[in-house]
C-alpha positions in Angstrom: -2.4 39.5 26.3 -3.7 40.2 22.8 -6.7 42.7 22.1 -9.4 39.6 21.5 -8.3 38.0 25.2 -9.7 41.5 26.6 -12.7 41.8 25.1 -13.9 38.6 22.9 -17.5 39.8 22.2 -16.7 42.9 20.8 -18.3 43.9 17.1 -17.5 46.2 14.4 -19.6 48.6 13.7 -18.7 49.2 10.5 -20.7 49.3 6.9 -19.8 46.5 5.4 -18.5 47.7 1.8 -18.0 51.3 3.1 -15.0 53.0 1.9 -14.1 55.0 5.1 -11.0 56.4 3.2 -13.2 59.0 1.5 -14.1 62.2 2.1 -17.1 62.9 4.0 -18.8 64.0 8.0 -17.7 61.2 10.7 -18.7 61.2 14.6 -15.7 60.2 16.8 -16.2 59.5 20.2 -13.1 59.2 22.5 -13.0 58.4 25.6 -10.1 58.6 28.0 -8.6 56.4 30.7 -11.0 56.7 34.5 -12.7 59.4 32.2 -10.5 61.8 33.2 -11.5 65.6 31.4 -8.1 66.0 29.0 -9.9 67.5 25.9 -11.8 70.4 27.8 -15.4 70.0 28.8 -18.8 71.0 27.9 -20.9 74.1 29.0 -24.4 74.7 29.0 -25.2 71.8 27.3 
């Protein structure tokens, strides 16, 4: 099964003609497999 069989509506959401490669603050959201808590968790708030 390739990556656009699983899900084909997906869309990048990218800026178009944005050089990601330099420097500069980026938000990076990860999530794991069922959600499990692998990276620690959050407290008060």
């Amino acid at each position: 099964m390739n990556q656009s069989d699983v899900n084909p509506q997906r869309k990048s959401i990218r800026l178009k003609g944005y050089d990601y490669s330099k420097p500069g603050c980026y938000f990076v959201t990860i999530v794991t497999k069922n959600r499990d808590d692998l990276f620690g968790c959050v407290k008060d708030g």
